[in-house]
C-alpha positions, 0 to 999 in steps of 0.5 A: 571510505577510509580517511586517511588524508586531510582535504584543504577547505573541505570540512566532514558532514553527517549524512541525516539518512544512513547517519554516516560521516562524509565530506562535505562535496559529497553530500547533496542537500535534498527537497525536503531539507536533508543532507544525503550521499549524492547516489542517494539522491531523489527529486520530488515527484512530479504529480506534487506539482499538478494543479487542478483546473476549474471546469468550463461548464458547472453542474446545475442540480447536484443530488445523490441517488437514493439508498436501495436495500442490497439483495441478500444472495448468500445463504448460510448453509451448514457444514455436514450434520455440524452446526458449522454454518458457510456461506454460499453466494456468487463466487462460492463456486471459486472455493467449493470443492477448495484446494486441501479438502480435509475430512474429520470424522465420518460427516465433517468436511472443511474446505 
């Protein structure tokens, strides 16, 4: 916006977000303290201001569950007659045979 004219009882403002320079009515103070363009303009939002409510009925004995061992279902398989090894578990049919299978050499697949 170009000033080319004075506007009597208005004074010019920077804008704390873009840093440009505005009159002062069309600015607009926000929630957290900042001055904005009123098209930039935002309200808090509403899940700020919720609170939460006490329970009717608390809990007596509260205790965790005792830690159980995870099952190792992947085993380590290797690549061809490489060293390389890859996992196969559950979901290894997801990626077996893969998108861009490559091969190198005669034994040597990457997937």
């Amino acid at each position: 916006m170009i000033r080319n004219t004075h506007r009597p009882g208005r004074h010019l403002m920077r804008d704390d977000e873009s840093g440009l320079v505005h009159y002062d009515d069309e600015l607009v103070k926000r929630w957290d303290g900042l001055y904005v363009r009123r098209d930039q303009y935002e309200t808090r939002h509403p899940q700020e201001f919720v609170k939460a409510r006490n329970d009717p009925i608390q809990l007596r004995e509260i205790r965790t569950d005792p830690l159980v061992a995870r099952p190792t279902t992947a085993e380590a398989t290797l690549i061809g007659t490489t060293s390389i090894s890859t996992r196969t578990g559950p979901a290894s049919h997801i990626f077996s045979p893969g998108i861009g299978d490559m091969v190198i050499g005669l034994n040597f697949i990457v997937r």
